[in-house]
C-alpha positions in Angstrom: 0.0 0.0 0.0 1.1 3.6 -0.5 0.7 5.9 1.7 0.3 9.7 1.0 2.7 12.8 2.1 1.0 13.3 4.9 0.6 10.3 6.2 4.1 9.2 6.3 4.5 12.4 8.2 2.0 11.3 10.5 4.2 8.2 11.1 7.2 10.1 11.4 5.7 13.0 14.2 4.5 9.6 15.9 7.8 7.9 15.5 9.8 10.7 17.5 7.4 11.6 19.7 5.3 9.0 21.0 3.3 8.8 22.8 1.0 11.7 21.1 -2.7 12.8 20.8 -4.4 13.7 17.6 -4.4 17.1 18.8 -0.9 17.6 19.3 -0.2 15.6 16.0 -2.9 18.1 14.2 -1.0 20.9 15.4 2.3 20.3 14.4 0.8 20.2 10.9 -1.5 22.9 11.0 -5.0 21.4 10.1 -7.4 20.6 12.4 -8.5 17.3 13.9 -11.1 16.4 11.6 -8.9 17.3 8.5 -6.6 13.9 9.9 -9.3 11.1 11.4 -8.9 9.2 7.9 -5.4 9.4 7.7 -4.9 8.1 11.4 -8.0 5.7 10.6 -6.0 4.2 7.8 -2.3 4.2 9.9 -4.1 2.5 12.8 -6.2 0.1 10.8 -3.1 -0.5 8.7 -1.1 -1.8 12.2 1.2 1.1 11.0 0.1 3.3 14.7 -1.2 1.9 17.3 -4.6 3.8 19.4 -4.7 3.8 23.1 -7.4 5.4 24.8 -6.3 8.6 27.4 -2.7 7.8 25.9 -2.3 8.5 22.4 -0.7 7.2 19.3 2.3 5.0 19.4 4.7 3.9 16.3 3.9 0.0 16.2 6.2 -1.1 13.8 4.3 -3.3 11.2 4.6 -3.6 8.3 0.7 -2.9 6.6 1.7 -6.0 4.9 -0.6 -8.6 6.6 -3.7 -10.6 6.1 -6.2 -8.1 7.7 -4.7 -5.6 5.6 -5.3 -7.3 2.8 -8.5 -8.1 2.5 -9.5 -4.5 3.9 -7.5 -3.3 1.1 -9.5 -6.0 -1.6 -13.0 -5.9 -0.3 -15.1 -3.6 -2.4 -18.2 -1.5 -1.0 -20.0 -4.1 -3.6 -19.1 -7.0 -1.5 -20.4 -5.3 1.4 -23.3 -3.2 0.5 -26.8 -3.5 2.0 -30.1 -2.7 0.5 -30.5 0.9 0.9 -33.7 2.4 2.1 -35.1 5.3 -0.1 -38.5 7.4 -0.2 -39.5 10.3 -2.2 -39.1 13.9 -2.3 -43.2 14.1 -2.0 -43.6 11.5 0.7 -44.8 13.3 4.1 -42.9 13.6 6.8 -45.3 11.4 8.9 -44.9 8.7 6.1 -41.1 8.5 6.3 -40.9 8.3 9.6 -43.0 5.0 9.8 -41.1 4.0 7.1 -37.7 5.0 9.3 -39.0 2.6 12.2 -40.5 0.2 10.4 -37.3 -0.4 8.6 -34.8 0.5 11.5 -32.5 2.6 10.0 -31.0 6.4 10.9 -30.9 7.5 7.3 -33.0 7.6 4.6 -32.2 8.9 1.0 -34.2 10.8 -1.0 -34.8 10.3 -4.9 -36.6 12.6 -7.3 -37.5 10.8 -10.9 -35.5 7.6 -10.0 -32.3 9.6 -8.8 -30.6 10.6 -5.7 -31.5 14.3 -4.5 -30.7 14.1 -0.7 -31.0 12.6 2.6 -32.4 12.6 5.5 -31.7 11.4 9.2 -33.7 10.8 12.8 -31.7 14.1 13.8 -33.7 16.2 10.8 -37.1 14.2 12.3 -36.4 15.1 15.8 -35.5 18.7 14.9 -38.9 19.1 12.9 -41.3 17.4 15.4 -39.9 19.9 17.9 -40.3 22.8 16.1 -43.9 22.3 15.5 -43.8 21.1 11.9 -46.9 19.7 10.5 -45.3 16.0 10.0 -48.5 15.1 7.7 -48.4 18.2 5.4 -44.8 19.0 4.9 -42.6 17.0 2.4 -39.6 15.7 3.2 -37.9 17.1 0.4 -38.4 20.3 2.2 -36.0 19.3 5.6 -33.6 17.0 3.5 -30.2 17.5 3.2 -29.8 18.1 -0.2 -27.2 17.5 -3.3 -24.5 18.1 -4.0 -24.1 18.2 -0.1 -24.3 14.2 -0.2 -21.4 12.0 0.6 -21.0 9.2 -1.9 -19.7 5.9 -2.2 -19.1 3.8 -5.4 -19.3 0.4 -5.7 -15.7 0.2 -7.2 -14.3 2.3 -4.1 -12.5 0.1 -1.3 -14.5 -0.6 2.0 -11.6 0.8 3.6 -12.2 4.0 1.4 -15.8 4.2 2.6 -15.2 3.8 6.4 -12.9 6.6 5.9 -15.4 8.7 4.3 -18.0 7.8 7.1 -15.3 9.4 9.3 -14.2 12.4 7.7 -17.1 13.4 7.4 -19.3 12.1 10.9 -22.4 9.9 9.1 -23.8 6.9 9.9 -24.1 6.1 6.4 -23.2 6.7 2.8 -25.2 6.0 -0.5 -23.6 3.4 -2.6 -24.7 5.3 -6.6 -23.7 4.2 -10.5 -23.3 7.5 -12.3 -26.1 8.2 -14.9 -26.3 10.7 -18.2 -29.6 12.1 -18.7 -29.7 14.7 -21.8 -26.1 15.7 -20.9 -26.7 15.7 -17.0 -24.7 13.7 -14.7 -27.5 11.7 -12.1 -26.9 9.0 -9.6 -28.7 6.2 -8.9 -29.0 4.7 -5.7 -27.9 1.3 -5.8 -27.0 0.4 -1.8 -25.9 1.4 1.5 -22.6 1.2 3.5 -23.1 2.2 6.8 -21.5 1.9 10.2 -22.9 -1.4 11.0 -21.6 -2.6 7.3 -18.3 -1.8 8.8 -18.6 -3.0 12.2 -19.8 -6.5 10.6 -17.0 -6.6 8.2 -14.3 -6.2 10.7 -15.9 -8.7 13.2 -15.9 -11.0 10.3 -12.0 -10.1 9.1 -10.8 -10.5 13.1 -12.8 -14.0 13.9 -11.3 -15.5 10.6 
């Protein structure tokens, strides 16, 4: 695996002066935490750095070489997408949110003509209910989060690539889409789901084998 220019300064910031937190790593680099949770997601999944709670990061030593590594590295978001749960842009908000319990998930996406338009989460339900929205007038296309302010997947993209993006970017899920040209237009159709519990599974699975 290659690693990129800032992650092999990562390694070396850890090498010299472990142990270290995020923070102090972060700062010695100028960007912010967020900006390096993939980067130390990858080191630490890779056995590169190794994670210790109210401790920090410490230089491990392996080589990312291993059989863990591998397969996280050959596993594609295809092999390990679920069926994703989607509603329309029309459907009420009293209507989704049956359709949220009923099918026990924390996000929804949202498709207008067959393609992907947004998504929604419990968070935008609660925040509605609260304010007094009437949940069987209002359309949920009018509290969704809406594109191009989705976070992607592909099916082609690595599950390691996707558990980084889940990261980065604090969701519980991502939208697995095929690109689609209609009269010039670039759409996406929704075609899956990776979520948090996609990864969870997929490392339980990798660490009993």
């Amino acid at each position: 695996m290659e690693f990129t220019e800032r992650q092999k300064k990562i390694t070396n910031i850890v090498k010299e002066n472990e142990p270290i937190t995020s923070e102090q790593i972060a700062k010695l680099l100028k960007v912010t935490r967020a900006t390096l949770r993939p980067d130390l997601a990858i080191l630490t999944m890779t056995g590169i750095l190794d994670a210790r709670p109210k401790v920090g990061y410490l230089y491990s030593g392996n080589h990312p070489v291993n059989l863990i590594s591998e397969e996280i590295h050959r596993i594609k978001v295809s092999d390990i997408k679920g069926m994703p749960i989607v509603v329309e842009e029309q459907t009420t908000l009293y209507d989704a949110i049956v359709t949220l319990f009923l099918e026990d998930v924390g996000t929804m996406f949202v498709v207008s003509n067959g393609y992907l338009t947004g998504a929604v989460s419990r968070k935008d339900f609660l925040k509605n209910i609260m304010g007094g929205t009437d949940i069987n007038k209002v359309p949920v296309g009018l509290i969704m989060t809406r594109m191009p302010n989705i976070i992607m997947t592909y099916p082609n993209e690595t599950a390691l690539e996707a558990a980084s993006k889940i990261i980065e970017h604090e969701v519980d899920s991502l939208p697995v889409v095929e690109k689609v040209k209609v009269n010039g237009k670039e759409n996406y159709k929704v075609i899956g789901k990776v979520s948090k519990t996609n990864i969870t599974k997929l490392f339980v699975e990798l660490g009993s084998q």
